[in-house]
N, C-alpha and C positions, 0 to 999 in steps of 0.2 A: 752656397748653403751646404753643412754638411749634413747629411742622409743617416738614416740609421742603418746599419746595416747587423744581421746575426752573425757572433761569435761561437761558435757551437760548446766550445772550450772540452776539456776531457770528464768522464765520470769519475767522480772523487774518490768513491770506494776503493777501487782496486789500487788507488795511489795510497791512500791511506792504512789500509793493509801492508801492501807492498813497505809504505814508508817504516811503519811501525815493527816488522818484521827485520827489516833491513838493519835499525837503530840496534833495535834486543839481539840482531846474529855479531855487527859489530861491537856491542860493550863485552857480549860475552869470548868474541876473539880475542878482543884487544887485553882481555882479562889470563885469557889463557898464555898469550904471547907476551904478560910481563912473566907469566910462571919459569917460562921455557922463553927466555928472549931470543927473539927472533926481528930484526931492524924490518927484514920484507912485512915481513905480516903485522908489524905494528904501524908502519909506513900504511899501506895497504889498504888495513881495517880502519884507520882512523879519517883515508879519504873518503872513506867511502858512509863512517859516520856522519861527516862534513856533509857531503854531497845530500846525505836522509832528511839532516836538519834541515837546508838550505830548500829543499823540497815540499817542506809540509807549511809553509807557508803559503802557497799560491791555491791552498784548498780556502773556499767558501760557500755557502748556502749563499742559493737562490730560493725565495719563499716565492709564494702563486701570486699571479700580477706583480709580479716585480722585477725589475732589471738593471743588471748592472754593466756598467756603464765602463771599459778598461780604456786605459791609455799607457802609453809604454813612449815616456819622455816626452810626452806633450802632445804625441800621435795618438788618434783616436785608432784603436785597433778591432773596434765591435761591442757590441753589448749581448751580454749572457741572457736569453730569458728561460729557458728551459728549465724547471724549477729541482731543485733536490740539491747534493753535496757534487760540485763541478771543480775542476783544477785549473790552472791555469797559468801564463809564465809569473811565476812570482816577483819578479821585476815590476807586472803591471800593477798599474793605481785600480782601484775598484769604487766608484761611486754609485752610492743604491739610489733607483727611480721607482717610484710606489707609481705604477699603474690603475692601482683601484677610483672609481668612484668617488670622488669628493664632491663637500656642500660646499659653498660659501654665500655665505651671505654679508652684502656691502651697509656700511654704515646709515644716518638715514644722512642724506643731502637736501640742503634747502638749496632749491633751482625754481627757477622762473619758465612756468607753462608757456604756452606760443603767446597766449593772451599778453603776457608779463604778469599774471597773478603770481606769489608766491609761494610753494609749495613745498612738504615735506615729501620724499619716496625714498624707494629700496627696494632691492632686490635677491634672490637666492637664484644659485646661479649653479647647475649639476655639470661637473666637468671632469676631466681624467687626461694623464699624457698618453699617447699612440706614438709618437715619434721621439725617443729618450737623447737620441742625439741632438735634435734641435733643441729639446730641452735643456739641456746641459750647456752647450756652445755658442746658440743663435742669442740667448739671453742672462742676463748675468743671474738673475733670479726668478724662477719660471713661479714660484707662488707668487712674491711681489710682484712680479707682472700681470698675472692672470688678476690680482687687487684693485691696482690701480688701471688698468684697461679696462677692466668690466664700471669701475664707478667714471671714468670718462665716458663709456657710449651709455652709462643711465643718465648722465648726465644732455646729452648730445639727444636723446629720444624725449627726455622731460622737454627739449625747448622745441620739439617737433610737434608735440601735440597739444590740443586744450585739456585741460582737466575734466572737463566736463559739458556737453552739448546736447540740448535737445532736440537735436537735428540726426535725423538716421543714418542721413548721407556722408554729416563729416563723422570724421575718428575722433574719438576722446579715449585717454588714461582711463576714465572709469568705465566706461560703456563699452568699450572695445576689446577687453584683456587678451583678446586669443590673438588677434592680430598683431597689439601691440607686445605682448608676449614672443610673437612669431619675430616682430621686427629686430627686439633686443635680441633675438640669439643669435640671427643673422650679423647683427654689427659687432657683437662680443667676439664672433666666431671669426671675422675677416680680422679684426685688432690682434688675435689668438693664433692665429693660423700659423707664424714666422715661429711660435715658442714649441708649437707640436704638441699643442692641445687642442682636445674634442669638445666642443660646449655639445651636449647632450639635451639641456634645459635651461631657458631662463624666465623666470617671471617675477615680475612686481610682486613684495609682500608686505610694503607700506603706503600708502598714497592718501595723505591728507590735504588743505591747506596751513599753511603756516598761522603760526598761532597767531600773531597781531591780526590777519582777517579774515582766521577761522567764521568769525561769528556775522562781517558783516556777509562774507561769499555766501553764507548759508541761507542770512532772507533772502539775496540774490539769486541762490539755486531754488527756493522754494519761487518766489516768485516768477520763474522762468518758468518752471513748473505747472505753474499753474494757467500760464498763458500761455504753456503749449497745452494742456488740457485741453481749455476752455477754448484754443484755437479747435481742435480737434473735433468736441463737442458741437460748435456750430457747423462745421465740414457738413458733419453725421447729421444735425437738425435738418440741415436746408437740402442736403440729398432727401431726407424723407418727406419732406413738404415737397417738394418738387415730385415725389413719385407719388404723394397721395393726391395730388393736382392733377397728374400726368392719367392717373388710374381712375377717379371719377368722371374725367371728361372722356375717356375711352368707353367707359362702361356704359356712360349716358346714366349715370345715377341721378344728379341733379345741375341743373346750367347754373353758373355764378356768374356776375357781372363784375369787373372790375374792382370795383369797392369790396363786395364781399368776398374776392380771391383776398383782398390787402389782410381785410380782417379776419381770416382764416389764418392767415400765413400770420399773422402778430402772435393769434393765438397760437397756435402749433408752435412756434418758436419759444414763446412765453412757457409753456410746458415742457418743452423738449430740454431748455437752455435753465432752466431755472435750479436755484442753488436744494427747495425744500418742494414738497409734494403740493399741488394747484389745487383749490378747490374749486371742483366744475359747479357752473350756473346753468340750468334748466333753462329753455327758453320757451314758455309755453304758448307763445303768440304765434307770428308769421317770421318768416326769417328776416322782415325788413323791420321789424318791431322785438 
């Protein structure tokens, strides 16, 4: 693999002074030496015109985060980053690598969840080059690659996960963004790595199901829904039947026999579980009446 390594190259100023002074002292020799000919000094002045020209060529701007990238016959010889007017052998090729911060965001893909349900997603993905040589060499085209790498591992994490679970314990697409957030940037970053780029960021910014069964997955999710509720709800009823059992027979409030533990506990569950508010019955007799 080839490394990046700095080019330091020369400050441009002083070349370009130097060049431009150089050019203006030989037209005005070369002027004076047709007056009064002179073969030396027209000889002379005109290499050294040559030599000026041939020189102002290898001046370029470096802008901030950016680096260029030289080669001299096909040899990598360094990349410039140090920003301002730089010189350089004017022989070398110069190709500019923008270091700043990029967005991208991937098209949406219909991929099949771990379930095999079908789904729509996507993702934005904050990335930047750090290494201009791998950039340049290791891969033919570091944006086309950072494209299609990032929509292979959404694709590769879409068939990892479920869509959606009401279970705490497994990971879902919708319920879990920071993890599965975490996991995309990790796999984007190892696909990334050979081209000498940074993912910085990645997360999901679409996650539907697929329209043909948007509509049924949805009574699906609502009714899963509702049975983890309503699982939950009973949890919560029969711990509190259990502690108000546990607490009257501690207290020595009142002794119940069997039967009327059952019909307490019907009741207390009938109110705890129930969809609308109970209307309580007085009992004005004995507790067995």
């Amino acid at each position: 693999m080839i490394r990046e390594r700095e080019n330091p190259a020369i400050p441009g100023g002083p070349v370009l002074i130097g060049g431009l002074l150089l050019i203006g002292t030989s037209i005005y020799q070369l002027i004076q030496g047709a007056r009064e000919p002179s073969a030396v000094m027209i000889i002379g002045w005109g290499l050294a015109l040559i030599a000026a020209v041939l020189l102002l060529p290898g001046l370029f701007v470096v802008n901030p985060n950016e680096g260029k990238v030289l080669q001299l016959f096909g040899n990598y010889a360094g990349t410039v980053k140090r920003p301002g007017l730089r010189w350089a052998n004017p022989l070398y090729t110069k190709k500019r690598i923008s270091q700043r911060i990029r967005n991208f965001e991937s098209s949406h893909l219909k991929v099949n969840d771990n379930e095999g349900n079908p789904i729509e997603i996507a993702a934005v993905v904050v990335w930047r080059v750090v290494d201009t040589a791998e950039a340049v060499f290791e891969v033919d085209d570091y944006n086309n690659y950072v494209k299609v790498q990032t929509e292979a591992a959404l694709r590769n994490l879409a068939t990892s996960y479920t869509y959606d679970s009401h279970d705490d314990a497994q990971i879902s697409l919708r319920g879990h963004t920071a993890t599965v957030a975490e996991h995309l940037k990790n796999e984007i970053q190892e696909r990334l790595a050979r081209a000498g780029v940074e993912v910085m960021e990645a997360r999901i910014s679409h996650l539907a199901y697929a329209p043909e069964i948007a509509h049924a997955m949805l009574q699906r999710q609502q009714a899963g829904a509702i049975i983890a509720a309503r699982q939950r709800i009973v949890e919560g009823a029969v711990g509190m039947v259990e502690m108000a059992l546990d607490m009257l027979s501690r207290r020595d409030i009142v002794a119940l026999d069997n039967e009327r533990k059952a019909a307490m506990v019907s009741n207390l569950l009938v109110v705890l579980c129930g969809d609308k508010s109970t209307q309580p019955i007085v009992n004005t007799g004995t507790i067995y009446q």
